[in-house]
C-alpha positions in Angstrom: 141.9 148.9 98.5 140.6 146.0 95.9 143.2 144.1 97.5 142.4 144.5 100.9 138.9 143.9 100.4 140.0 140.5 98.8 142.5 139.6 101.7 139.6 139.9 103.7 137.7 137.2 101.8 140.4 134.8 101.2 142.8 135.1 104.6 139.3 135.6 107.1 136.9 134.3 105.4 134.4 136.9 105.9 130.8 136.8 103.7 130.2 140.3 103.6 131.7 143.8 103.6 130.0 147.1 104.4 131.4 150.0 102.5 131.5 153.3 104.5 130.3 156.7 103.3 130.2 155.6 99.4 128.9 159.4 98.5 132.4 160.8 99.8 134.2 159.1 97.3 135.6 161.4 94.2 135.8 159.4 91.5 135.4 160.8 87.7 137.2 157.5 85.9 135.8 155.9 82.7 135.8 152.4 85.1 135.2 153.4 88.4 136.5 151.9 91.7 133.3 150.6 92.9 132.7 149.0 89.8 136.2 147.2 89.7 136.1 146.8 93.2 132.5 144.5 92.8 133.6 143.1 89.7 137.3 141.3 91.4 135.1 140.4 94.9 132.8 138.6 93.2 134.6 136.9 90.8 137.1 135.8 93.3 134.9 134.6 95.7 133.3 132.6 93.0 136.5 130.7 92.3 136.2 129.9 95.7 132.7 128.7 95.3 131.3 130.7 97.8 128.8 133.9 97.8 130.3 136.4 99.3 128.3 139.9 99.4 129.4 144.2 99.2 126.3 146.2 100.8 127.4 149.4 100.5 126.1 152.9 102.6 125.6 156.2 101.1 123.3 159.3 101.9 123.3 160.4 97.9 120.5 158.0 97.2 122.4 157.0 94.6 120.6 153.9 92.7 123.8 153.1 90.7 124.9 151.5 93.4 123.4 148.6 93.4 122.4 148.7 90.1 123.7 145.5 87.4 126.6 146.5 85.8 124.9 145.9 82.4 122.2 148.7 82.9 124.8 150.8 83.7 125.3 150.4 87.5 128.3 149.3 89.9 126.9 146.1 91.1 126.9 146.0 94.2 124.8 143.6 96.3 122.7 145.9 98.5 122.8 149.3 100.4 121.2 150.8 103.5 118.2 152.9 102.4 118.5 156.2 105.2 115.1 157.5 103.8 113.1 154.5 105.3 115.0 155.2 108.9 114.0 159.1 108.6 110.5 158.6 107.3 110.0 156.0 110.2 111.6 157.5 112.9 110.1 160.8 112.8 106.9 159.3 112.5 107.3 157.3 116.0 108.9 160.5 117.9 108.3 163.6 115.8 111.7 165.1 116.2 113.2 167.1 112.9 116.4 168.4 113.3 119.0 168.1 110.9 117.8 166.1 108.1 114.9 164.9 109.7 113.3 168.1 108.5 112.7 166.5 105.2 110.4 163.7 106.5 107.5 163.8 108.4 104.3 162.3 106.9 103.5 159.1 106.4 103.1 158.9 102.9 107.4 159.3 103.1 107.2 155.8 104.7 105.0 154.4 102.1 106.7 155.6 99.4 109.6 153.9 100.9 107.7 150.3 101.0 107.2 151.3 97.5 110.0 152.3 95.8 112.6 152.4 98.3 114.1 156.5 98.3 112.0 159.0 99.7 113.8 161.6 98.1 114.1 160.7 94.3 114.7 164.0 92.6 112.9 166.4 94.6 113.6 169.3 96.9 115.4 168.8 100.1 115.0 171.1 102.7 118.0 170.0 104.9 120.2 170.2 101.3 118.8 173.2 100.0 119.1 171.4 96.5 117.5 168.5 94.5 118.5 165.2 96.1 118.8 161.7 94.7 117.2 159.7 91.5 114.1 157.0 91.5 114.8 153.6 93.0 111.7 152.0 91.7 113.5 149.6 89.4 115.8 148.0 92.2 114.5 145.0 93.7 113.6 144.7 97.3 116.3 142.6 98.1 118.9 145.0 97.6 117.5 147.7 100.0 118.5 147.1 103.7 116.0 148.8 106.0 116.5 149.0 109.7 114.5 151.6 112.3 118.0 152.0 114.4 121.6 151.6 113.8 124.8 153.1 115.0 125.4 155.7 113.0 121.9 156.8 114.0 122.4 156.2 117.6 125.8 157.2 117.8 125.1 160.7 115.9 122.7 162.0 119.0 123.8 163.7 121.2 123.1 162.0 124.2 123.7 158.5 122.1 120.0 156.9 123.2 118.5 154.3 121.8 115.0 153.9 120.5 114.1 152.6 123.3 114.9 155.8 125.4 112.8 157.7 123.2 109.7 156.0 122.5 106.7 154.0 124.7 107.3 150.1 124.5 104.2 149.5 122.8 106.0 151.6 119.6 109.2 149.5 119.8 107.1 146.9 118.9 105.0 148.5 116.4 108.8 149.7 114.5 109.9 146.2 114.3 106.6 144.7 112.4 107.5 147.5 110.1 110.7 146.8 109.7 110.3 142.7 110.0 107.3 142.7 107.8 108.7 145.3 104.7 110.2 143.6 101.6 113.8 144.4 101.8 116.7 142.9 104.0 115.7 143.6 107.9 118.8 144.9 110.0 118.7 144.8 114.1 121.0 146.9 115.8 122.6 145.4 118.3 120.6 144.7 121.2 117.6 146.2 119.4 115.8 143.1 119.7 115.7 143.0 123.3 115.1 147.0 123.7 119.1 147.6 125.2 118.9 150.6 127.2 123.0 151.7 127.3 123.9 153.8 124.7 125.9 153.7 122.0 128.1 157.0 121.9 130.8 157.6 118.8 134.3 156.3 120.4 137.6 156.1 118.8 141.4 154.9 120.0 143.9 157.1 117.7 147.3 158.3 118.8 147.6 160.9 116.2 146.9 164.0 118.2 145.7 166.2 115.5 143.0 163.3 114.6 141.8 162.9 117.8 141.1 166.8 118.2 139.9 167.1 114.4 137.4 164.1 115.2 136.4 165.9 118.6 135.8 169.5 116.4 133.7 167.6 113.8 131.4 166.1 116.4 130.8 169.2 117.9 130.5 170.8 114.7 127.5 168.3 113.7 125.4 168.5 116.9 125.6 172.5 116.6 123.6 171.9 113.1 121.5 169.7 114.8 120.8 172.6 117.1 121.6 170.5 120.4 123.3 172.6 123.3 126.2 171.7 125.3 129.7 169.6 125.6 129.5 166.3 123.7 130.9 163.3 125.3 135.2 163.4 124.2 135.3 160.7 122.2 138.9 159.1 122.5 137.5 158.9 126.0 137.5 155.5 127.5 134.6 155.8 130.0 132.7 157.3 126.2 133.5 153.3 125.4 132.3 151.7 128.1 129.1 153.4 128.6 128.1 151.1 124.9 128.7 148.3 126.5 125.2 146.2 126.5 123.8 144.3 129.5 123.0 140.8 127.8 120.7 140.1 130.9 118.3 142.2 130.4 116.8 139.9 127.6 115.8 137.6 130.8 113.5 139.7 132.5 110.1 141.8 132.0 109.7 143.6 128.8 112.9 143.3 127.7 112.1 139.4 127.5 108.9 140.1 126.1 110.8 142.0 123.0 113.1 139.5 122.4 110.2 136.6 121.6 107.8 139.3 119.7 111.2 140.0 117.4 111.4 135.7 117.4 107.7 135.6 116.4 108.4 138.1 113.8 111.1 136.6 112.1 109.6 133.2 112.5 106.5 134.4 110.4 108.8 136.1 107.8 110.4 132.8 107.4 107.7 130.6 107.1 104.6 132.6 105.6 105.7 132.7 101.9 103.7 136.5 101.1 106.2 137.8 103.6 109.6 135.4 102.7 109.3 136.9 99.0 111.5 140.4 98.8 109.2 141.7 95.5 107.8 145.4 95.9 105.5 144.1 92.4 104.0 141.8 95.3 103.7 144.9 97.7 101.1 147.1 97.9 101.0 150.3 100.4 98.0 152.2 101.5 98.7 155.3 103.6 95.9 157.1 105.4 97.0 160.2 106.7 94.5 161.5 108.4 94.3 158.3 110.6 98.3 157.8 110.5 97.5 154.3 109.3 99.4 152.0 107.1 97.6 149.4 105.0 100.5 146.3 103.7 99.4 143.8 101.2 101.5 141.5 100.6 101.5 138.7 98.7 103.0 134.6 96.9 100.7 133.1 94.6 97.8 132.2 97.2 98.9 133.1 100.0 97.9 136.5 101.0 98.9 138.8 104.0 97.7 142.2 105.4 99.1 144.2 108.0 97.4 147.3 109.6 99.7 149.5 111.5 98.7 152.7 113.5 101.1 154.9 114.0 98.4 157.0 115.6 98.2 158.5 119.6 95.0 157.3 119.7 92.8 154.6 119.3 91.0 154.5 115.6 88.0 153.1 113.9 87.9 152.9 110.6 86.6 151.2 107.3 89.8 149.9 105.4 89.8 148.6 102.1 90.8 145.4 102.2 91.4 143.0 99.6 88.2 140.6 99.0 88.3 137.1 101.2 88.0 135.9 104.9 91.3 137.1 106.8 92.6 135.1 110.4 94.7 136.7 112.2 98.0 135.4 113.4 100.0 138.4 115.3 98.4 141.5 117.1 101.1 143.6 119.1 98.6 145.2 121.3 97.8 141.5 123.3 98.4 141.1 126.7 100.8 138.2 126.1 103.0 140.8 124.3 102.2 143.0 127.5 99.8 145.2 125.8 97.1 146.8 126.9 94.7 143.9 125.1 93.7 143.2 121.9 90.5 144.8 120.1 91.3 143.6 116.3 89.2 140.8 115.8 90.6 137.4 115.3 89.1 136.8 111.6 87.9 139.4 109.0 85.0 139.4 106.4 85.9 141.2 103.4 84.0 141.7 100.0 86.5 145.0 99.4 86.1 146.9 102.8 86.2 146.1 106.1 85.3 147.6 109.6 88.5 147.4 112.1 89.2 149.6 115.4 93.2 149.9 116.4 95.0 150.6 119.3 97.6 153.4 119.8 100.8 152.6 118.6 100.1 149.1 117.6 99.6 146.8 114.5 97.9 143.1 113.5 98.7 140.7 110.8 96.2 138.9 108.9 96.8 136.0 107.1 93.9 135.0 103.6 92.6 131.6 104.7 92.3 129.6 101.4 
């Protein structure tokens, strides 16, 4: 396995290798695989002066995994955080099944800007058992966060995207919190243009037995999600096609306006230097339940950024506490040019430790400290 992971460096050339399903691997060695396995990647991709990177994904929330080898850890690079994706995705559709049970109130999603696992030792209802250990000494950069992605999508039943489940105005509203976190953003494939085709498990074995095991288990998991009827088969070729995306719809109407709001996103990540440092020290969360509001600070030397997001049905008023200073704002989700409904977050805040603010249903605005 070491070696193939290698061939795939040297022979392809590749920069980065996701590791399936890390908690299903049995390993009780004094040097274990992972370990050896991060250990021969990097060094050989060092004697080929290159950085090369392992992000690995695993539902134990096991912090070892990305951990240095000297504290003890396996070393690799990053690896998906689920208990980001639950907290947030519950939050914007309010299903629980399966092990969405767990999650549910919004201080899950700001305990995942914080530390990163939701579930750090505590009681899992979905498990019936304690479930994963403390993240809060990995840095930001080696959490991935993402609000779709196709295990996610393809583990529905019917395979939809977010944007089959939720109102445009909370597409938007999931990407500044993904875009705008501290960790490694990842977009699902056609995510940033709000793809409507879904994106159903498919497979191409010729082993028999395989193909029908594979059709059992899907069954099997849906049944524990408690959704109802015949799963699309899927060594099917039509369950292939239907994932196909339609590029073209990033042309037109809102599916055009999705793509530059994801551009303008990115753009201000890239440029603001609050938001291009990965540092939860340089992160603070607020989390007012009662209003489903988020409060970000986030912050580089002088240059200071706020973000209010409501993930609320209805419009809010509300005194924040906001940091001390005058505040200009630089993105609002809800304005017309994003095909909002309009805009009623003024374009500069006053602060002396509080400040006055009324949000729009599903929506957010970014504030930058003028200096």
């Amino acid at each position: 396995f070491i070696e193939n992971a290698i061939y795939w460096l040297t022979e392809f050339h590749i920069d980065a290798l996701r590791l399936d399903a890390l908690h299903a691997i049995l390993d009780i060695s004094s040097y274990p695989f992972l370990e050896e396995l991060a250990l021969v990647f990097h060094e050989q991709a060092a004697q080929m002066k290159r950085q090369a990177y392992l992000i690995g994904e695993s539902a134990a929330n096991d912090a070892r995994i990305v951990r240095s080898r000297n504290l003890g850890g396996y070393g690799l690079d990053a690896q998906w955080n689920d208990d980001f994706h639950h907290s947030l995705h519950v939050l914007l559709t309010g299903e629980q099944p399966g092990y969405y049970q767990d999650f549910g109130q919004l201080q899950h999603l700001a305990k995942a800007f914080e530390e990163g696992f939701v579930y750090s030792g505590q009681y899992s209802r979905h498990r019936q058992r304690r479930h994963g250990v403390s993240s809060k000494d990995i840095p930001a950069h080696r959490l991935v966060t993402f609000a779709q992605n196709h295990d996610q999508i393809g583990n529905r039943f019917n395979s939809e995207r977010l944007s089959q489940i939720v109102p445009f105005e909370a597409l938007k509203l999931a990407a500044g919190i993904v875009l705008l976190s501290p960790f490694i953003p990842l977009l699902f494939m056609g995510e940033e243009y709000g793809e409507t085709a879904p994106f159903p498990y498919f497979i191409s074995h010729s082993d028999p037995d395989l193909i029908e095991a594979v059709r059992k288990g899907r069954q099997d998991e849906f049944a524990a999600f408690h959704w109802q009827g015949k799963s699309p088969d899927p060594q099917d070729e039509a369950t292939y096609s239907r994932a196909k995306l339609n590029h073209n719809l990033r042309c037109n109407g809102q599916h055009r306006v999705l793509l530059e709001f994801h551009k303008q996103l990115v753009r201000l990540r890239k440029e603001t230097p609050a938001l291009a440092y990965l540092s939860k020290d340089n992160t603070d969360i607020r989390a007012i339940e009662k209003h489903k509001l988020l409060l970000l600070h986030r912050w580089k030397g002088d240059n200071e950024v706020i973000v209010l997001f409501s993930l609320n049905n209805n419009q809010t008023a509300i005194t924040l506490p906001v940091p001390a200073g005058r505040w200009q704002k630089w993105l609002d989700s809800a304005e017309e040019r994003w095909q909002g409904k309009g805009s009623i977050v003024p374009e500069r805040l006053s602060s002396k430790g509080e400040a006055a603010i009324t949000l729009g249903p599903w929506s957010f605005a970014l504030f930058i400290k003028e200096t």
